[in-house]
Backbone as JSON Lines, residues from 0, in Angstrom:
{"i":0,"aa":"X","n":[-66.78,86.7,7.75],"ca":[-68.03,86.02,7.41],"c":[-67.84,85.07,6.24]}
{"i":1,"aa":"X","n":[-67.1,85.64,5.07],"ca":[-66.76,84.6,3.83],"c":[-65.9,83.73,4.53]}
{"i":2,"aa":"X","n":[-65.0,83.96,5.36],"ca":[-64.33,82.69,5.62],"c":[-65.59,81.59,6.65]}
{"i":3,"aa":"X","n":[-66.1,82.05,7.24],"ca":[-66.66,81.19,8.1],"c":[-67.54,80.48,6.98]}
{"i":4,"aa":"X","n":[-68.39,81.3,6.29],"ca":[-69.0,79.88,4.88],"c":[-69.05,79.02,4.11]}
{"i":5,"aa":"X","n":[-67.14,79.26,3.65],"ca":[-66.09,79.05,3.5],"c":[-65.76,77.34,4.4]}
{"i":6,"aa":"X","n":[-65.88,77.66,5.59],"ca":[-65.7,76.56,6.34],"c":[-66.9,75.75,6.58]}
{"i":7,"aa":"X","n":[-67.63,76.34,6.6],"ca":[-68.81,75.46,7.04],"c":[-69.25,74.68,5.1]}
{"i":8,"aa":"X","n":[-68.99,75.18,4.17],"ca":[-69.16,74.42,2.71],"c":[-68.41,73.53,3.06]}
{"i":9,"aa":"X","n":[-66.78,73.84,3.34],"ca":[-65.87,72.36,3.07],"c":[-66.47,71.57,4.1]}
{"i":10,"aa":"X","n":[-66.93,71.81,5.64],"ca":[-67.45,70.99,6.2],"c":[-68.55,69.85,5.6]}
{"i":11,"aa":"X","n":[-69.5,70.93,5.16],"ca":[-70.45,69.86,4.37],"c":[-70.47,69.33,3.62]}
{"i":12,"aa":"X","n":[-69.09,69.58,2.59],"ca":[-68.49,68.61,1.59],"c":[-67.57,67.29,1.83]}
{"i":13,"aa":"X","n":[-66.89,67.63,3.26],"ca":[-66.21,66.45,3.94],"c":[-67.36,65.12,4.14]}
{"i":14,"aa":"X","n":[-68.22,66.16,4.97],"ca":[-69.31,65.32,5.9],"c":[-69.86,64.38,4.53]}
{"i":15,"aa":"X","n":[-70.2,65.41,3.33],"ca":[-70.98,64.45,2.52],"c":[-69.83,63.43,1.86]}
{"i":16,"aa":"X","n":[-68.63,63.71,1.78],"ca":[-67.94,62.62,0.94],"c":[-67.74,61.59,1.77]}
{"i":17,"aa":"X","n":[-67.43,61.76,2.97],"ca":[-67.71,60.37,4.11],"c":[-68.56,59.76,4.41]}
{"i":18,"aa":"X","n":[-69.75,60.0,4.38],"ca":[-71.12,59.57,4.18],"c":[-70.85,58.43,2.42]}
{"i":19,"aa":"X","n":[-70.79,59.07,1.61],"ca":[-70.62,58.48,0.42],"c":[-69.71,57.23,0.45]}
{"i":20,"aa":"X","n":[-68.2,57.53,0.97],"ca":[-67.11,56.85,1.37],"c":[-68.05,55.3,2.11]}
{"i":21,"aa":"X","n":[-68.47,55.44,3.16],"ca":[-69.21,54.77,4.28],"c":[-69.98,54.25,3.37]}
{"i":22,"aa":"X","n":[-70.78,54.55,2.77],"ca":[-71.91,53.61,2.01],"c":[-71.71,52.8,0.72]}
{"i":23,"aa":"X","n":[-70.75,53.04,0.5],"ca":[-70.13,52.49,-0.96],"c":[-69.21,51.02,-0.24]}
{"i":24,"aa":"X","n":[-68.35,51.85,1.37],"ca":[-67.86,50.3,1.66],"c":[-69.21,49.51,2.26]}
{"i":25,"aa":"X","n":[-70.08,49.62,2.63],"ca":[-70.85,49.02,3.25],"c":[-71.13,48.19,1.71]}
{"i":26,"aa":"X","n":[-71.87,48.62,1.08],"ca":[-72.28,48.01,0.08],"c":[-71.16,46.81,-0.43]}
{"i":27,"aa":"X","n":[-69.79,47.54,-0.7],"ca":[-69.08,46.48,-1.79],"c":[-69.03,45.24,-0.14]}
{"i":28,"aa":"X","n":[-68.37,45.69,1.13],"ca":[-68.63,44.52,1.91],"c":[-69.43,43.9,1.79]}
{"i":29,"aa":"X","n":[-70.83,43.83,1.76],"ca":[-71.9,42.97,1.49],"c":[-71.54,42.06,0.05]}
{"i":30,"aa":"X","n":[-71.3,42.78,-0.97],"ca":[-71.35,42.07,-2.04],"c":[-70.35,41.03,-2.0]}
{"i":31,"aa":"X","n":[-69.23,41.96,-1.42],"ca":[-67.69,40.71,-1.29],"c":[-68.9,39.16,-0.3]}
{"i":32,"aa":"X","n":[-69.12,39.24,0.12],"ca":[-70.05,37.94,1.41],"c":[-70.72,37.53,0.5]}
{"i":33,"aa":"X","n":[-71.98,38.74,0.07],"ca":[-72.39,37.52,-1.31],"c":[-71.82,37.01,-1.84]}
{"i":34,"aa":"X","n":[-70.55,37.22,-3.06],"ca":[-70.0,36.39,-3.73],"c":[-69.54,34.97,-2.93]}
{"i":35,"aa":"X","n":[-68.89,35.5,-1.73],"ca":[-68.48,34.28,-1.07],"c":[-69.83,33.33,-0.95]}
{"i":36,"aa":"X","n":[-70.76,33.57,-0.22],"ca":[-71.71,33.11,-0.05],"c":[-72.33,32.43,-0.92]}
{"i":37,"aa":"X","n":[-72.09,33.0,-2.74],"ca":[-72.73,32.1,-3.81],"c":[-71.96,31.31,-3.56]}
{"i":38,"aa":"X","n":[-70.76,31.3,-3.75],"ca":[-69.6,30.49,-4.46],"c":[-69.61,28.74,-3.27]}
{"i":39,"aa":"X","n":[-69.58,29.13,-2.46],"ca":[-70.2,28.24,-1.17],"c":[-71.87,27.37,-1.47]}
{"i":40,"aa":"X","n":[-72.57,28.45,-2.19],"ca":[-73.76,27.69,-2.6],"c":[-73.57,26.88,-3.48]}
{"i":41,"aa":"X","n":[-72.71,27.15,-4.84],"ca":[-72.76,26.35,-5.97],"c":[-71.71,24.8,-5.7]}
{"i":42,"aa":"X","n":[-70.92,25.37,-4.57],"ca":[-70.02,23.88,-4.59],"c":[-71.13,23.1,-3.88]}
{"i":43,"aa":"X","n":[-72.09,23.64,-2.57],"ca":[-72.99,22.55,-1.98],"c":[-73.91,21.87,-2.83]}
{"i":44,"aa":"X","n":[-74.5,22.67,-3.69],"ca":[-74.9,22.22,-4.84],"c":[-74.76,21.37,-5.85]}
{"i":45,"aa":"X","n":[-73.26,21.39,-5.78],"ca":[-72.41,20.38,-6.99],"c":[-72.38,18.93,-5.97]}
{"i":46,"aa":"X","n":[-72.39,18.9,-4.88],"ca":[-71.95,18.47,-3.5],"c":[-73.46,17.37,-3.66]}
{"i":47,"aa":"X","n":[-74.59,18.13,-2.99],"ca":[-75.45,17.26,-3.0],"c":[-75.71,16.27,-4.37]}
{"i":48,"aa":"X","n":[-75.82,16.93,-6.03],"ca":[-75.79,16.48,-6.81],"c":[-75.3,15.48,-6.78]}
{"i":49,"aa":"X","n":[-73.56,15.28,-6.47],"ca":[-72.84,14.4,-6.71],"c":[-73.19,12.87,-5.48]}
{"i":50,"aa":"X","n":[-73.49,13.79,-4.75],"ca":[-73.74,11.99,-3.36],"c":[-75.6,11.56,-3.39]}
{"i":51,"aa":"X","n":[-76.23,12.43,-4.36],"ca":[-77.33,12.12,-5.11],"c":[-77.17,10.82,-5.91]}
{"i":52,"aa":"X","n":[-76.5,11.29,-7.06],"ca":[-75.89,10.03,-7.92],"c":[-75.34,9.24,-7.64]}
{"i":53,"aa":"X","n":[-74.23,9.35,-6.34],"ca":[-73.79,8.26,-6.11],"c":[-74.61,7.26,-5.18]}
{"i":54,"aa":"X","n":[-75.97,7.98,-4.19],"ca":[-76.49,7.42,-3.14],"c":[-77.37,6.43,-4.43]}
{"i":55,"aa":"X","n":[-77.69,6.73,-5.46],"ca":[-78.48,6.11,-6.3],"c":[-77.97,4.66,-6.87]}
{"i":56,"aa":"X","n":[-76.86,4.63,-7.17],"ca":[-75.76,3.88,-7.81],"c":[-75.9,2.75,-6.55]}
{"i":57,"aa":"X","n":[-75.44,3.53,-5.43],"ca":[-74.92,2.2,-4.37],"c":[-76.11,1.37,-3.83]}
{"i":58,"aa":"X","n":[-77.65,2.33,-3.96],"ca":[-78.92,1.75,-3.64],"c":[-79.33,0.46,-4.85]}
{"i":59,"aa":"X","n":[-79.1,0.87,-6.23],"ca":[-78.95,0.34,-7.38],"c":[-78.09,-1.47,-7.05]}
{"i":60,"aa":"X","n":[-77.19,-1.06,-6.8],"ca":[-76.22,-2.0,-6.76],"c":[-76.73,-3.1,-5.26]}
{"i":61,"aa":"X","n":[-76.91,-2.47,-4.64],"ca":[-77.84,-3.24,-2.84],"c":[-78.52,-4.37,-3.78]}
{"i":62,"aa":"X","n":[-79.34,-3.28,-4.12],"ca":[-80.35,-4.24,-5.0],"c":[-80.33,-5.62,-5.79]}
{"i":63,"aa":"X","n":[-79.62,-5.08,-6.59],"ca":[-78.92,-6.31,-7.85],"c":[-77.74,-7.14,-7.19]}
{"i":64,"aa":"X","n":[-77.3,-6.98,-6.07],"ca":[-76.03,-8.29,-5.97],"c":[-76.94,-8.21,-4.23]}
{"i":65,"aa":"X","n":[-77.64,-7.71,-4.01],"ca":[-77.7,-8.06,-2.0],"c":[-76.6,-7.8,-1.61]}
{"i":66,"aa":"X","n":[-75.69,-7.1,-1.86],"ca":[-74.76,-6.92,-0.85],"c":[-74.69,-5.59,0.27]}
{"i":67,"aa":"X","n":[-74.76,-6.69,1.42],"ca":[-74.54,-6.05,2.75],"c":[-73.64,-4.49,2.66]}
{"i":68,"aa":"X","n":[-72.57,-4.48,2.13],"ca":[-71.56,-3.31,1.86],"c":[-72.07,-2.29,1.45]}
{"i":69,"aa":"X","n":[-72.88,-2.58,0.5],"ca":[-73.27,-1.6,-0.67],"c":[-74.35,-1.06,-0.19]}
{"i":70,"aa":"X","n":[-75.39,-1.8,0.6],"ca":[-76.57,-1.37,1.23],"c":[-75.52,-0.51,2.79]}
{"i":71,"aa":"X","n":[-74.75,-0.72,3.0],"ca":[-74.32,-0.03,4.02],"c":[-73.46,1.45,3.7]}
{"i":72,"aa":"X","n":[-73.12,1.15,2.91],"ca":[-72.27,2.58,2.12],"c":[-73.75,3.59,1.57]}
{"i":73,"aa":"X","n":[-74.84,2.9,1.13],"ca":[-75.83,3.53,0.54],"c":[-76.68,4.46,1.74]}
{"i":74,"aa":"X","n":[-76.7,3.64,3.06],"ca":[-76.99,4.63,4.38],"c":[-75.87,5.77,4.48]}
{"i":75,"aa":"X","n":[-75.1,5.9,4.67],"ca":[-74.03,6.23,4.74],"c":[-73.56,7.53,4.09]}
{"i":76,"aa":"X","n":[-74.19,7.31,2.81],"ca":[-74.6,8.46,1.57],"c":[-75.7,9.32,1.91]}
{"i":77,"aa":"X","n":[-76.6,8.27,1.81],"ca":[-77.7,8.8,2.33],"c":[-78.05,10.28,3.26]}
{"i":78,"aa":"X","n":[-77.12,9.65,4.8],"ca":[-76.95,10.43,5.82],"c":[-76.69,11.82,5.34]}
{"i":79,"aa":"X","n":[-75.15,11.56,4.71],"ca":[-74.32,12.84,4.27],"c":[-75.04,13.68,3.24]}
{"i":80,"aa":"X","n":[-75.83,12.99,2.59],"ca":[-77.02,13.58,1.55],"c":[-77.98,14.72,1.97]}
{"i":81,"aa":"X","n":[-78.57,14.06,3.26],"ca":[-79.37,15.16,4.25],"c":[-78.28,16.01,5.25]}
{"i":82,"aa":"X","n":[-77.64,16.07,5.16],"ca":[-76.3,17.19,5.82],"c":[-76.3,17.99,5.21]}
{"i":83,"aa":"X","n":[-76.05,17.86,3.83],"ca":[-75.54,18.63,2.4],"c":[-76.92,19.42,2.32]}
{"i":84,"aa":"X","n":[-78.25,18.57,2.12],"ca":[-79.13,19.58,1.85],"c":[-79.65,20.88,2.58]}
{"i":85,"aa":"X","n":[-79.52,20.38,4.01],"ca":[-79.48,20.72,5.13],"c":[-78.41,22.02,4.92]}
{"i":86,"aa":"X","n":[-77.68,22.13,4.8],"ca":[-76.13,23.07,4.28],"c":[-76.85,24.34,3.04]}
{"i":87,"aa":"X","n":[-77.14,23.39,2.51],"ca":[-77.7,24.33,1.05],"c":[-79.05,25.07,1.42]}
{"i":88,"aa":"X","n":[-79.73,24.51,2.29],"ca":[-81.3,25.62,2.37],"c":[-80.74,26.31,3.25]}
{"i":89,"aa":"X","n":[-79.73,26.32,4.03],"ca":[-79.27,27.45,5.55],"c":[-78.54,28.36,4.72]}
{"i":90,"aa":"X","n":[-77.34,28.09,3.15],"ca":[-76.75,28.97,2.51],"c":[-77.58,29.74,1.93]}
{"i":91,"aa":"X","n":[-78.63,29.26,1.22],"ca":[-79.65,29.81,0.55],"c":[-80.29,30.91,0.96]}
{"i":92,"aa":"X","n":[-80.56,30.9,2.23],"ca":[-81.23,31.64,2.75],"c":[-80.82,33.15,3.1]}
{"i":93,"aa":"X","n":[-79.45,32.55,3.64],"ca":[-78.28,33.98,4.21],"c":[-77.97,34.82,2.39]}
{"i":94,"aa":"X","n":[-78.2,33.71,1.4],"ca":[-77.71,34.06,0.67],"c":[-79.04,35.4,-0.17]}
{"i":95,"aa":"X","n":[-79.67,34.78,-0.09],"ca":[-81.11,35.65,-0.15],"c":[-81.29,36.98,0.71]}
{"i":96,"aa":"X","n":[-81.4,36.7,2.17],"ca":[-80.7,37.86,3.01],"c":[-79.64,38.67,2.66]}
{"i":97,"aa":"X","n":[-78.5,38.23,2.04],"ca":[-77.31,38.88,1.58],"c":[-77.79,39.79,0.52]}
{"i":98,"aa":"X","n":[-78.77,39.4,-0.63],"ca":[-78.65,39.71,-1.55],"c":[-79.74,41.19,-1.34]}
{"i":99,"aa":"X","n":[-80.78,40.75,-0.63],"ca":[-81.73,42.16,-0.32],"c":[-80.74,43.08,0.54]}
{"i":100,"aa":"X","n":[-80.19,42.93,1.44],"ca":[-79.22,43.77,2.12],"c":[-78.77,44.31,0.76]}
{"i":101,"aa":"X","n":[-77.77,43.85,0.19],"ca":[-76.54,44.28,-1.22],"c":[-77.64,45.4,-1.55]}
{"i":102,"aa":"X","n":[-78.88,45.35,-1.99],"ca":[-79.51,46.02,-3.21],"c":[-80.17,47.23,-1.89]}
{"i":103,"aa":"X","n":[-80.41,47.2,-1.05],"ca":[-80.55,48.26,-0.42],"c":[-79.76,48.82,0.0]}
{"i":104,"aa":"X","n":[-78.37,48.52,0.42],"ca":[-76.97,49.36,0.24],"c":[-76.76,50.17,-0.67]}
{"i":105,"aa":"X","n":[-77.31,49.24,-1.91],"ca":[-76.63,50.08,-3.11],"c":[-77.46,51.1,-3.92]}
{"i":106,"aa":"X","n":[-79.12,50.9,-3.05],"ca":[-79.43,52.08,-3.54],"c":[-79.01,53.27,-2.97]}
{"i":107,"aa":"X","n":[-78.96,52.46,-1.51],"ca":[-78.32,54.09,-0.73],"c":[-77.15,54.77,-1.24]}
{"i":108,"aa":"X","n":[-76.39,53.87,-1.83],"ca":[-75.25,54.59,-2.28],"c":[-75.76,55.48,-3.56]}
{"i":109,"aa":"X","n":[-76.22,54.99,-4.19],"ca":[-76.67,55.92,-5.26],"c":[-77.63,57.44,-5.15]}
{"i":110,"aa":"X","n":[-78.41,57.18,-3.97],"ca":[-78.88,58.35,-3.62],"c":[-78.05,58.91,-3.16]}
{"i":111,"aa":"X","n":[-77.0,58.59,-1.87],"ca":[-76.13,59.85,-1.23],"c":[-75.28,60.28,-2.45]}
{"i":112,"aa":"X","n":[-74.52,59.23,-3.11],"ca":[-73.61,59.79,-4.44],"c":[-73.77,61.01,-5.31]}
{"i":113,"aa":"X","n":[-75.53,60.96,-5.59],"ca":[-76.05,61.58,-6.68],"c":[-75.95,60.79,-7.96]}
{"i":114,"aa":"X","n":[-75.8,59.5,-8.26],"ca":[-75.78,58.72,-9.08],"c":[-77.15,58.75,-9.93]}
{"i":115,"aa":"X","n":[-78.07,58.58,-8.97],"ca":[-79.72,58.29,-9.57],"c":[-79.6,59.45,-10.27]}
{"i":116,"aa":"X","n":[-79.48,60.5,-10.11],"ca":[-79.71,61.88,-10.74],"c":[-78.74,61.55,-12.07]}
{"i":117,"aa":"X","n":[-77.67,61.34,-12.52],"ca":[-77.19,61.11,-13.51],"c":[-77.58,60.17,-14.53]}
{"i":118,"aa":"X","n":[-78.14,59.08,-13.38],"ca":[-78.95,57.78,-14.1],"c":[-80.42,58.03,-14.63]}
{"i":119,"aa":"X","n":[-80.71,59.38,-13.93],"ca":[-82.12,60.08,-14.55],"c":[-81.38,60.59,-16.08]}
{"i":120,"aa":"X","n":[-80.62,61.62,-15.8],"ca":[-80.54,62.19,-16.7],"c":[-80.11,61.13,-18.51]}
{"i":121,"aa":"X","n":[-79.23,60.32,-18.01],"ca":[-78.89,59.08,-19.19],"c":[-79.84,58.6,-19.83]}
{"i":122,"aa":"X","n":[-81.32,58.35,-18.83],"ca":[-82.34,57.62,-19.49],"c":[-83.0,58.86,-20.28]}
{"i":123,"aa":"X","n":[-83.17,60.02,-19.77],"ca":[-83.93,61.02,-20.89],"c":[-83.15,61.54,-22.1]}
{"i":124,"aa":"X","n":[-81.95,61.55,-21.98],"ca":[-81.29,61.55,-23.16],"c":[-81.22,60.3,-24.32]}
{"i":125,"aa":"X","n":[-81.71,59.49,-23.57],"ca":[-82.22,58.13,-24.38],"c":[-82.96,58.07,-24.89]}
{"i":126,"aa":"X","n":[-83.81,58.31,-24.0],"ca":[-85.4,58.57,-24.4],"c":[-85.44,59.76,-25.53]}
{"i":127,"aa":"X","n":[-84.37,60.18,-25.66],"ca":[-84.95,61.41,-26.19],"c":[-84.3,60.8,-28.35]}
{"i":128,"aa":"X","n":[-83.13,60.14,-28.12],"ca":[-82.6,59.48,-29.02],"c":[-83.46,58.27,-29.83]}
{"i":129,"aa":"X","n":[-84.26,57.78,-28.68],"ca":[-84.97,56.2,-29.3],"c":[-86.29,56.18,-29.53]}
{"i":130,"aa":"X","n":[-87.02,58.33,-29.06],"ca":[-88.39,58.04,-29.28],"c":[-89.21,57.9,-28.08]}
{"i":131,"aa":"X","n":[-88.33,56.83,-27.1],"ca":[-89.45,56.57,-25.89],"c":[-89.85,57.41,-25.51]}
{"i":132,"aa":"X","n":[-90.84,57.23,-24.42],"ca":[-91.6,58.04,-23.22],"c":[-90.86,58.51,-21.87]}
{"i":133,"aa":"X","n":[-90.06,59.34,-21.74],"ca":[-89.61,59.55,-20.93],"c":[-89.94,59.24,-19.33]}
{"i":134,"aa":"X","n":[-89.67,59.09,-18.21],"ca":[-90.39,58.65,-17.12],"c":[-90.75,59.87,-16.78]}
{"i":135,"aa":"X","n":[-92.74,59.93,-16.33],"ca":[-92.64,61.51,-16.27],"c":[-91.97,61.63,-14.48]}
{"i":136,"aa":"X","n":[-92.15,63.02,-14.12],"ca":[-91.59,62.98,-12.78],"c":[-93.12,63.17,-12.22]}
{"i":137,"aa":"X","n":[-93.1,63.02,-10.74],"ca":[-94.21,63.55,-9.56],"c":[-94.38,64.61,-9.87]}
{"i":138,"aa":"X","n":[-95.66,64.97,-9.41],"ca":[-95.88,66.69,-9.15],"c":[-95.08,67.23,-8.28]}
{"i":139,"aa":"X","n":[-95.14,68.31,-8.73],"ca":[-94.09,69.21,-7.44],"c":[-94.66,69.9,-6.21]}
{"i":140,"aa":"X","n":[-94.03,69.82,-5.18],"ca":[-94.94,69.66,-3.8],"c":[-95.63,71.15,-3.7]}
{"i":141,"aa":"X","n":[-95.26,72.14,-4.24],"ca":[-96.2,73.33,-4.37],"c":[-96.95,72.93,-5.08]}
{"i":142,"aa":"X","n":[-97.32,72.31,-6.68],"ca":[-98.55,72.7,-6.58],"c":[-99.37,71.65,-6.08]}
{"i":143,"aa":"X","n":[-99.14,70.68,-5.34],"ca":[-99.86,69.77,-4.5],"c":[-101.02,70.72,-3.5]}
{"i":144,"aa":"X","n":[-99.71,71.3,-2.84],"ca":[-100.05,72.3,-2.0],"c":[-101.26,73.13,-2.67]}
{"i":145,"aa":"X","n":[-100.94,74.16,-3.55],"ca":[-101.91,75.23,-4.18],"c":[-103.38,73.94,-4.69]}
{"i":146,"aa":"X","n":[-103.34,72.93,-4.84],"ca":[-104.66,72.58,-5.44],"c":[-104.96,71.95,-4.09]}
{"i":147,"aa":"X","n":[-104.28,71.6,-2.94],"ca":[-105.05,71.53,-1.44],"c":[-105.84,72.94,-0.85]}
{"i":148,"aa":"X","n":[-105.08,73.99,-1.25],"ca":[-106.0,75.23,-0.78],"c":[-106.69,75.24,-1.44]}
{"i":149,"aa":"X","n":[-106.88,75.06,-2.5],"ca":[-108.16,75.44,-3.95],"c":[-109.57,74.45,-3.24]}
{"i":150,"aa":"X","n":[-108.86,73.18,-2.94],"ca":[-109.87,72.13,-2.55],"c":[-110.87,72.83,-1.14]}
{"i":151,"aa":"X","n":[-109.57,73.24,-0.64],"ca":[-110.37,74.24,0.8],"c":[-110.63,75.45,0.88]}
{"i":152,"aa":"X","n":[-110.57,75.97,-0.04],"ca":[-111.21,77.39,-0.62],"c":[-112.4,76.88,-0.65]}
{"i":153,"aa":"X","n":[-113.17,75.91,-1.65],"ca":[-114.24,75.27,-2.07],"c":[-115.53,75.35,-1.38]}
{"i":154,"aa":"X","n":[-115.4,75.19,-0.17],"ca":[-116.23,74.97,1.05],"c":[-116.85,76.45,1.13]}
{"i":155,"aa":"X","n":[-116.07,77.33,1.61],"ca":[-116.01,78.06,1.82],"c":[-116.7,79.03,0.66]}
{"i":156,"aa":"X","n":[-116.72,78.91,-0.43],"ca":[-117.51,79.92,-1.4],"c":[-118.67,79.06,-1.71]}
{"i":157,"aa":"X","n":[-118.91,78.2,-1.5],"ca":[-120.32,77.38,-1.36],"c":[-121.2,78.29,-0.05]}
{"i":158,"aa":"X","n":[-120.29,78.32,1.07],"ca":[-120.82,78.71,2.25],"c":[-121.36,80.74,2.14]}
{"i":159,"aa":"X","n":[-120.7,81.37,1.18],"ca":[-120.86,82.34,0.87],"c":[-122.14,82.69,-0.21]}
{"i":160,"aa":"X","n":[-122.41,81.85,-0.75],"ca":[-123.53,80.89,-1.95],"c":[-124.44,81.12,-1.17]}
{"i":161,"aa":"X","n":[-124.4,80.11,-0.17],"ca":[-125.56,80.2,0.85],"c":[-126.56,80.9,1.64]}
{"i":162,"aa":"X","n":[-124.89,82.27,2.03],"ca":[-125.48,83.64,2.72],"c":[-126.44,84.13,1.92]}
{"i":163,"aa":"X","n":[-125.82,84.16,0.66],"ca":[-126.49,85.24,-0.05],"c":[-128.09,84.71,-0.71]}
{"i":164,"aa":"X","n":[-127.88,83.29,-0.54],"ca":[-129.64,83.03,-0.9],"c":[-130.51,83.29,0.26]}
{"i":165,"aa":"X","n":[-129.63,83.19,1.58],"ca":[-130.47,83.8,2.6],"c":[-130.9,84.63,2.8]}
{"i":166,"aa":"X","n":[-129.81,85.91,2.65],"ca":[-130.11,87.45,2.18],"c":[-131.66,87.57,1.41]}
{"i":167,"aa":"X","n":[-130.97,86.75,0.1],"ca":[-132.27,87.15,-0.92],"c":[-133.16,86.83,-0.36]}
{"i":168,"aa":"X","n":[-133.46,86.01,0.64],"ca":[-135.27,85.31,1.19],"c":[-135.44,86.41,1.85]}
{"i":169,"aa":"X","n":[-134.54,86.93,2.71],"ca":[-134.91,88.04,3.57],"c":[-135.23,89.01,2.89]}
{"i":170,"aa":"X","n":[-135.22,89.74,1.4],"ca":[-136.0,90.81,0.93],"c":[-136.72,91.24,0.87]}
{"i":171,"aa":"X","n":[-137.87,90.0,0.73],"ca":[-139.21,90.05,0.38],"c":[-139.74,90.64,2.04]}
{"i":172,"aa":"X","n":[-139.37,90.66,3.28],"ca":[-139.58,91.25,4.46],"c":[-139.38,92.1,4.49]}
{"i":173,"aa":"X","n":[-138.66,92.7,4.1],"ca":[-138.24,94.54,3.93],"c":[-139.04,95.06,2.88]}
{"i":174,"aa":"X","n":[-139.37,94.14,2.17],"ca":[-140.64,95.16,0.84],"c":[-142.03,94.98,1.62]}
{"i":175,"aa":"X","n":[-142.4,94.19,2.42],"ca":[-143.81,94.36,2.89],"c":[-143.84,95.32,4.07]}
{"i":176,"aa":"X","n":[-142.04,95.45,4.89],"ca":[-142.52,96.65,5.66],"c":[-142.34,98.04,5.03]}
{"i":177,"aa":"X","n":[-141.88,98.21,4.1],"ca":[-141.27,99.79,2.6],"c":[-143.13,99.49,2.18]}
{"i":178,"aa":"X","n":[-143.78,98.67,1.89],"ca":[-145.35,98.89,1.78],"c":[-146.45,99.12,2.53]}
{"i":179,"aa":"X","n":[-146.1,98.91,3.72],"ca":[-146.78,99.34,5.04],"c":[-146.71,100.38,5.76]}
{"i":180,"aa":"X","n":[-145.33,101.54,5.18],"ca":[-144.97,102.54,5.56],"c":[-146.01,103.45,4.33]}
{"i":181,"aa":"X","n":[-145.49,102.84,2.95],"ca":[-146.83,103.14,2.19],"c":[-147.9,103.65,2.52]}
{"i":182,"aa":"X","n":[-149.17,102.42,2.93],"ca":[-150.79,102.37,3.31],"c":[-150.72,103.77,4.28]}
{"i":183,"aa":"X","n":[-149.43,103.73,5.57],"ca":[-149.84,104.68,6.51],"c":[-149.92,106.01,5.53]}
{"i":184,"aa":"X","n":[-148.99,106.63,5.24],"ca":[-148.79,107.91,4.13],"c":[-149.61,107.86,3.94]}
{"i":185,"aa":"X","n":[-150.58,106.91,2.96],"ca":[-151.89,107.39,2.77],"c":[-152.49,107.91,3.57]}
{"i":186,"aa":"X","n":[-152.69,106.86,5.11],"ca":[-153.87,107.25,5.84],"c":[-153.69,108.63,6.31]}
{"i":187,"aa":"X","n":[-152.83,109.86,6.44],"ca":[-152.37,110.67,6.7],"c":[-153.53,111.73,6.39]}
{"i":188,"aa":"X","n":[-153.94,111.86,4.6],"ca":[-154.78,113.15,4.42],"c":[-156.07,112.73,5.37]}
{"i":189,"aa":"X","n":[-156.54,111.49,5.53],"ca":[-157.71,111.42,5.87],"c":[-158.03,112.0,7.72]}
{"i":190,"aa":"X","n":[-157.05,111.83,8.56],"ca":[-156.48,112.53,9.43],"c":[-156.88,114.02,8.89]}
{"i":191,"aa":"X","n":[-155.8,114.47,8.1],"ca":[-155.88,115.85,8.05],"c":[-157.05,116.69,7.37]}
{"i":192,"aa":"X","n":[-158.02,115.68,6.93],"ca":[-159.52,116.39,6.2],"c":[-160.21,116.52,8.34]}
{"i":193,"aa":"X","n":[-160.13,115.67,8.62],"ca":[-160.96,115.0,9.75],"c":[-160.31,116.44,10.7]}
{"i":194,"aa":"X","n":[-158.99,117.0,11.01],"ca":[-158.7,118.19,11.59],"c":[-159.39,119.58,10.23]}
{"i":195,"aa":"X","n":[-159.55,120.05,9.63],"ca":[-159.99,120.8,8.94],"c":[-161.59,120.78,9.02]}
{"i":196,"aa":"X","n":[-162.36,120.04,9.0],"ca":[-163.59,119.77,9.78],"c":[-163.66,120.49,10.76]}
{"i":197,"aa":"X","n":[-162.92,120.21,11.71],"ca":[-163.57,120.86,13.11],"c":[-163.11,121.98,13.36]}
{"i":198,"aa":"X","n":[-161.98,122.0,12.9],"ca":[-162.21,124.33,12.19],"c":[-163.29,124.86,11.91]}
{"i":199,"aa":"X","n":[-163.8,124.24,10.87],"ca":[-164.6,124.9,10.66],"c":[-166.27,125.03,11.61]}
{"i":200,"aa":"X","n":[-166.34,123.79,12.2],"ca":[-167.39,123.71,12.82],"c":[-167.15,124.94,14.09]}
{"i":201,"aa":"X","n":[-165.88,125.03,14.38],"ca":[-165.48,125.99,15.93],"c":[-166.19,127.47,15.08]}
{"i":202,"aa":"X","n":[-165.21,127.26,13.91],"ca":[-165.55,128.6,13.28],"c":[-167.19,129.36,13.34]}
């Protein structure tokens, strides 16, 4: 039996370090693409900038001499200008995509790791060094629980509240018939004078 628990722990210690393994490459893959992916943004960037200034220069120059060349090189720029930008809002975007992917990888990694739990513990020892307010935690799901039964207990001793004012109305019916049993008792001697009478009359 110890060995079989034995096996089934290292199992769940394999299972969990591959799980961990798996999410840590997932994550750094993503990030490796982001980086690529910035690094691709900032040259398109440098890219449009640069045939910006120059589309300006050669429009500049059209201008001041009329020359045919210059107005033709300035289309020309132009074109490649809207390519480039064109380039940069499609990087932008993946790159944005990239980046929410990265940060939800990497929380996962931190939850399967157990990282957050260490990263809890760092900040309350901080907190505990600098004064702050520690982050408090959630309630804990028992007593969630125990103040949901309390809530539905509630009903229920209201409803017991109730019986018993009913009860009480009903008393006052049981004392007028405990007083009517009364009156009769009385009427009883008058009966029994009314038989003693006619004794004597037989007599």
């Amino acid at each position: 039996m110890d060995r079989q628990l034995t096996d089934i722990e290292k199992a769940f210690h394999d299972a969990r370090q591959e799980l961990i393994s798996a999410a840590q490459r997932t994550y750094e893959g993503l990030q490796r693409e982001l980086d690529k992916l910035t690094a691709r943004a900032n040259k398109t960037t440098a890219r449009v900038n640069e045939l910006a200034a120059s589309l300006q220069e050669k429009a500049q120059k059209a201008v001041n001499e009329g020359s045919k060349a210059a107005s033709t090189q300035a289309k020309r720029i132009e074109r490649r200008l809207a390519d480039a930008r064109k380039e940069l809002d499609a990087v932008s975007k993946d790159q944005k995509w990239l980046k929410t992917e990265a940060k939800r990888a990497y929380d996962y990694f931190r939850r399967v790791s157990g990282i957050d739990k260490a990263v809890a513990a760092v900040e309350r020892e901080w907190a505990k060094r600098t004064g702050a307010p520690a982050k408090k935690k959630a309630p804990a799901r028992k007593k969630r629980v125990a103040k949901k039964a309390a809530a539905k207990k509630k009903p229920a001793a209201k409803k017991a509240a109730a019986k018993k004012k009913v009860a009480s109305k009903k008393k006052p019916v049981a004392r007028k018939a405990a007083s009517k049993k009364k009156v009769a008792s009385k009427k009883k001697p008058v009966a029994r004078k009314a038989a003693s009478k006619k004794k004597v009359a037989a007599g």
